[in-house]
Every structure is written in C-alpha cells, then in structure tokens.
C-alpha positions in Angstrom: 0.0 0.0 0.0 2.8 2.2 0.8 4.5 1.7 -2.9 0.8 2.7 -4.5 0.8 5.5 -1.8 4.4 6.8 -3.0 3.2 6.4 -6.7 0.0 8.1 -6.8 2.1 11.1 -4.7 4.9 11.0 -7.7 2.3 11.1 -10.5 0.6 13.9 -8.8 3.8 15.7 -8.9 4.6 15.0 -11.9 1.4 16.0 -13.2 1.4 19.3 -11.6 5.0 20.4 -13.1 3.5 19.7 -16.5 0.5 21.7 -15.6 2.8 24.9 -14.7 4.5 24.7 -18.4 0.8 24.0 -20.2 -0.7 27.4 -18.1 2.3 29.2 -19.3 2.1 28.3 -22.7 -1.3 29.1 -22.7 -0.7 33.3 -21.3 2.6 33.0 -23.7 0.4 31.9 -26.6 -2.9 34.7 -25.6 -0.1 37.3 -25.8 1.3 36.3 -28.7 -2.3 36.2 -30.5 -3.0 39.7 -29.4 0.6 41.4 -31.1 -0.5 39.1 -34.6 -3.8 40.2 -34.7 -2.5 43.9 -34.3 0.2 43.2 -36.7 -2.4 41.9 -39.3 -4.5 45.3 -38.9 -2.0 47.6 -39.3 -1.1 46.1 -42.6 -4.6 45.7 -43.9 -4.8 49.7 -45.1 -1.5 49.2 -47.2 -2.8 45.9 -48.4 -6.5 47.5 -49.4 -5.5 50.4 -51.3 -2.9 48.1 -52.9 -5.6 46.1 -54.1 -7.4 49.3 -55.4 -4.6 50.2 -57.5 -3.7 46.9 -59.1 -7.9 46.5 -59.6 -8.0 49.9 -60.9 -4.8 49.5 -63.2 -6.1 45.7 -65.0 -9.3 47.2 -65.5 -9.2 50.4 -67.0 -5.9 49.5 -68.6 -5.8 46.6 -71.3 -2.2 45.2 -70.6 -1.5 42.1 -71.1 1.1 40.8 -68.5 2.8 37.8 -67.4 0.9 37.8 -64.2 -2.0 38.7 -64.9 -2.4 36.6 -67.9 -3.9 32.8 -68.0 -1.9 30.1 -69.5 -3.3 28.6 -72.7 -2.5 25.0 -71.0 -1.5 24.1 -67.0 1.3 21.8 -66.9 2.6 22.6 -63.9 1.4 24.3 -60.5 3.1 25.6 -57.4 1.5 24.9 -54.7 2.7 27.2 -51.2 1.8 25.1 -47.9 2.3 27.5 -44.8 2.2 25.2 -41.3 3.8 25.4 -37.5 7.7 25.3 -37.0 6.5 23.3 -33.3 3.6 21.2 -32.1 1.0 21.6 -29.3 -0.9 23.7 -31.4 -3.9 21.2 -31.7 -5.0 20.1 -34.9 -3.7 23.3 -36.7 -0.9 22.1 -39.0 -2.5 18.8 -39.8 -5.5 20.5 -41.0 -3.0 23.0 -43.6 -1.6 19.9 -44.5 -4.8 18.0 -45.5 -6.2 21.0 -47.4 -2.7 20.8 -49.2 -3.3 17.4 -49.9 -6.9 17.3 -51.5 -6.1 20.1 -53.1 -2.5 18.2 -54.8 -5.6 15.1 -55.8 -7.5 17.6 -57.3 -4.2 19.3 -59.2 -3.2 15.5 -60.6 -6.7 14.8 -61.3 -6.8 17.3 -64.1 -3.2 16.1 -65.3 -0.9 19.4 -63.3 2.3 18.5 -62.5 3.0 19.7 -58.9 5.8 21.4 -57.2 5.5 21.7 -53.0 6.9 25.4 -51.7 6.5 24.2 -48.0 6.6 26.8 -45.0 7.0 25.1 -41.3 8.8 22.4 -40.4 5.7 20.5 -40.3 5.4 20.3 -43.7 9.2 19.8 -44.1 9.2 16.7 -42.1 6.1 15.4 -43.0 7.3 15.8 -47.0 10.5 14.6 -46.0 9.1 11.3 -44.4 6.9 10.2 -47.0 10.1 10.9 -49.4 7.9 13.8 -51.5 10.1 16.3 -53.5 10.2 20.0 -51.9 11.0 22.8 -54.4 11.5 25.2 -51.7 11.4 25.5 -47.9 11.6 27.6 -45.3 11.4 27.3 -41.2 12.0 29.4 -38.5 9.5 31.9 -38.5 5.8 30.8 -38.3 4.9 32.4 -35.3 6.6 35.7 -35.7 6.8 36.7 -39.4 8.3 39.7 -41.0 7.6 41.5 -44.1 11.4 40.1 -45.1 10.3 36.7 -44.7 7.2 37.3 -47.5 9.4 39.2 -49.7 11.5 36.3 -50.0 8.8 33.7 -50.6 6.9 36.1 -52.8 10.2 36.6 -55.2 11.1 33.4 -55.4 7.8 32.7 -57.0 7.5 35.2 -58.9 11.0 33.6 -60.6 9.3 30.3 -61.6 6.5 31.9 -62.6 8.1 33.8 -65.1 10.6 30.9 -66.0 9.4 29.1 -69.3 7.6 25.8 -68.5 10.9 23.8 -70.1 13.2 25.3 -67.6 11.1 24.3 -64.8 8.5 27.2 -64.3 5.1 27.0 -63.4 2.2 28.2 -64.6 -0.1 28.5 -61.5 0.8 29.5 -58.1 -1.5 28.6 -55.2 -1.3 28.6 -51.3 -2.9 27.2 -48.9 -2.9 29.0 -45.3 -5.1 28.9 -42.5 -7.9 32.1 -41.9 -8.6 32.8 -38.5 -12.1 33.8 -38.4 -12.4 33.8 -34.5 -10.3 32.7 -31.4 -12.4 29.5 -31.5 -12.1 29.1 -35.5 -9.6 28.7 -37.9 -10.0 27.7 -41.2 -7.8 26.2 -43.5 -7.9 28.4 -47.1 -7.0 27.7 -50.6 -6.2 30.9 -53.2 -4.7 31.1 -56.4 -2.1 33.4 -56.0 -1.0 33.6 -59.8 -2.1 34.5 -61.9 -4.1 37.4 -60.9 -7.8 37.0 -61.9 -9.9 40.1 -61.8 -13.2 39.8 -61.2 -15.4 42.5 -62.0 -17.5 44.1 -59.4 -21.2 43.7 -58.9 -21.9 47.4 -58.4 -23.9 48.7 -61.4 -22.7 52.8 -62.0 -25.7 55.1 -61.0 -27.0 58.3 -63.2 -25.3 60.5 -60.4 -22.4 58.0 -59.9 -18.8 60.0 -60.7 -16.8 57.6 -62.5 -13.3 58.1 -61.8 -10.1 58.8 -64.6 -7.5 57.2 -64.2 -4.0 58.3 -65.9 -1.1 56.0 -65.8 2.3 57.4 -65.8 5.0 57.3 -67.3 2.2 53.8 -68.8 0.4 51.4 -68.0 3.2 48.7 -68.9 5.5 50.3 -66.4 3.3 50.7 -63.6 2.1 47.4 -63.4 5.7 46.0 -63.7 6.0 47.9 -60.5 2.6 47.1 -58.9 3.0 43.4 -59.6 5.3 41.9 -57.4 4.3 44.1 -54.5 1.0 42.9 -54.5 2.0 39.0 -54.7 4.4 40.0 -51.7 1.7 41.5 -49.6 -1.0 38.7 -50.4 1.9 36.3 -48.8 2.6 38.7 -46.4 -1.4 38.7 -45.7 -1.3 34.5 -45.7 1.6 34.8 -43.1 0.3 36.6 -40.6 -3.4 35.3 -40.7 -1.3 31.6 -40.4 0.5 33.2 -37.6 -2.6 34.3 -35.8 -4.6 30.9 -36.4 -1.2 29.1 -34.8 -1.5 31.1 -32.1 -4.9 30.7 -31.2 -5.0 27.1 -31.6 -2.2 26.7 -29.3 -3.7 28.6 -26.7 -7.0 26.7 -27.4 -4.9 23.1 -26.8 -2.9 24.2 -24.0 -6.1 25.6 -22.0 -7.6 22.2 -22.9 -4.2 20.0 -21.7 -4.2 22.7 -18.3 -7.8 21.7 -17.7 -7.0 17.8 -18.4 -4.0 18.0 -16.3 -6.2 19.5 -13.3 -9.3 16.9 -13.4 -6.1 14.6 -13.4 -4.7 16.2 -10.0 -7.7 15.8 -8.4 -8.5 12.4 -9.3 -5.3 11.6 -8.0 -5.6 13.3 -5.0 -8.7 11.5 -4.5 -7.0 8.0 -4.7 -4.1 9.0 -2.7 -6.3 10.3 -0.1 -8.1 6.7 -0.1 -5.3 4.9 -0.3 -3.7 6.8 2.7 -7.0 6.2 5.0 -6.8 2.4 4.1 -3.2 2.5 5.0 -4.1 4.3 8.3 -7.3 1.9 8.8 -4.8 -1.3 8.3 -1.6 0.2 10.7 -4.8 0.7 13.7 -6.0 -2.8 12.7 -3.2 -3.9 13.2 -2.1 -2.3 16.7 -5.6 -3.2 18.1 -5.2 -7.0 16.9 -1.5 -6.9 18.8 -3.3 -5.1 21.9 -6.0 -8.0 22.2 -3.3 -10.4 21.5 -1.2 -9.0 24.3 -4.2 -8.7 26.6 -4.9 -12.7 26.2 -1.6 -13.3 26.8 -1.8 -11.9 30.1 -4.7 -12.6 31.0 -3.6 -16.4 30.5 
C-alpha cells in the first residue's frame, strides 16, 4: 500500500510540473495572439489600397502581362503550404496539410504536374518522411513573421512563374494557409495566388455615380511591372500573418484544454491518494488493536 501511496504522490507531482509549463504556454500563446492580430490590422490599409490600384490599373488598362495573364494549358502548378515550425498547437498544421493534400488530388486529377513550396517544419518533415520532393522550404519563422520573410517567398515565386515551362517554371501558383475567423475558429484556405484573376465588381454605375479617370504614368506597362510583385508580396505577407494568428490561437485553445486535463487529473489523483492513505491508516490501527488484544490474552492467561 505504501508503494501505491508513494506512486499516486509522484504522479501527482509529476502531473502538476506539466501543468505549470501548459498554463504558461497558454498566457505565452494569448499574448502572442494579441501582437499578430494587431500586426495583421496595421497592414490591412496598405494591403487594401494596394488592391485598389492593381484593380484599378487591369481594368481600366488593357495590358496584357505575365501575371495577370492565363496560360493557354496548365502543366505545372506551385502549390505554397504555410504550417507550424513546433507542435502543441492542436489540430492546426495537420488541417493545412490535409487542405494541401486534396487540393494536390485535385491538381493530378486534371493532369498538373505539382511542385510543393512548404513553409514550417511541419510540412518539411512530413514531406520529408513520406520521401515527396520540396521545391522550396523555409522554417524558423511561423509564429513571428516579417515583411522580409514574404518578400522572399513572394520573389522566389514570382522567378518560376516567369521561367518558361521547359526550364522548370510553373504556370499557376496557389497557397494554402489557415484564416482565422475567430479565437475558437480557424480555417484552412485555398487561393490562387497567380495568376491574378480580376473579377469585376457587382456594383452597377448610377445616373449620379462619378466615374473616376484614371491616368497612368509614365504607362500602364511600367506601372504594373512595379505594382505586380508588390501585390503578390503583400498577399503572402497577408497568408503569413493570418497563419501566424490561427497558430496562435490554436495553441492557446490546446494548452487551455491539456491545463484543464492536467487539473481533473490532479484531483483524481488526490482522491486516490487520499483513499489509499485512509486504508493505509485503517490497516496500521487494525493492526495495533489486533496486537493489543493479542497482548491482553496473553496476560490474561
């Protein structure tokens, strides 16, 4: 009884110490949420009236560009996976990673050829253990992204966009990234990233609408050549930091779960150790009553 006593005590313990680190990640991880949520508002102005100007530009300017144009035939497609760098976030990564995957079926269905640009070490290892072939990766940053890190990944797909098909280029970029639409929701997203399709808008132009003139300068051509890659960088930039915010959240969300796990744990083993302590006591006064009665016999004899 005393061993089961000593082991119920050490479990407790045990549990406990891992309770400390899951609260802590928990506040770590609801601080962290805040600061990407914040980050993700103060770039949404930039990123809007970016959107305005490359919507205004392709409509009201008939320029035919590499990224804005459709290839005749898709051959090849990127496709951008954006995960975790570490674990205990829940079911977040796996969920990127299953989009990924149905949306790889549906690529190979229609006879694509695709190439994996994978973001995370989640995807990394999980690419690297089924022995699938990674264009392009990049780790280190999931939680905590920077402008520098999108500019990277933006460029270097921008460069195989624009590289012919025979030299290894592709002719459709799309990511997939996780949207966080609450801090009890986040949902995994596919977009096609390139190229740009613009969509016209459903507003119909009123008798007392003012429609506005654009003029281009020094043309069209040159504008968009400068308008292009800045967009594709802040739409990653955009896919970063909502991935950085769902990661975040889903973190906190398991480590409040594993915290209240840990605690119904402590109890129930306080509960057991508390038993198993009273039947120890109830055995040890047993036992001393049973020698008392004993000894009284004995003299009484």
């Amino acid at each position: 009884m005393a061993s089961s006593l000593r082991e119920l005590r050490q479990r407790r313990k045990s549990v406990s110490a891992t309770m400390k680190i899951t609260k802590a990640m928990e506040l770590i991880a609801a601080s962290k949420v805040i600061r990407a949520q914040q980050t993700a508002q103060r770039a949404l102005p930039y990123t809007r009236e970016l959107n305005r100007a490359v919507s205004a530009l392709a409509t009201h300017a008939s320029v035919e560009h590499p990224l804005t144009t459709p290839s005749k035939q898709v051959r090849r497609a990127a496709l951008l996976i954006l995960t975790s760098d570490r674990g205990m976030n829940g079911a977040y990564s796996s969920n990127a990673i299953k989009a990924a995957a149905r949306m790889r079926v549906r690529l190979e269905e229609q006879g694509v050829e695709v190439k994996r640009y994978a973001v995370g070490r989640k995807i990394i290892n999980y690419c690297n253990f089924r022995q699938l072939p990674i264009t392009r990766s990049w780790e280190g940053f999931s939680d905590a992204p920077t402008y520098a890190n999108a500019q990277e990944i933006a460029d270097a797909l921008i460069e195989d966009f624009l590289t012919p098909y025979e030299d290894g280029g592709v002719d459709e970029i799309h990511a997939v990234y996780t949207r966080m639409e609450s801090m009890l929701t986040q949902s995994p997203r596919v977009r096609r990233l390139l190229p740009l399709e613009v969509v016209s808008g459903v507003h119909e132009i009123g008798e007392h609408d003012i429609v506005p003139q654009y003029e281009f300068e020094p043309d069209p051509e040159t504008v968009l050549d400068e308008l292009m890659p800045l967009y594709v960088r802040s739409r990653v930039w955009f896919y970063l930091l909502q991935s950085a915010a769902s990661q975040l959240a889903s973190q906190q969300r398991a480590m409040k779960s594993a915290t209240d796990n840990a605690n119904q744990l402590i109890e129930t083993l306080t509960r057991e150790a508390n038993q198993a302590r009273q039947a120890e006591i109830t055995q040890e006064i047993t036992e001393i009553v049973g020698g008392a009665s004993a000894l009284a016999e004995a003299s009484a004899e």
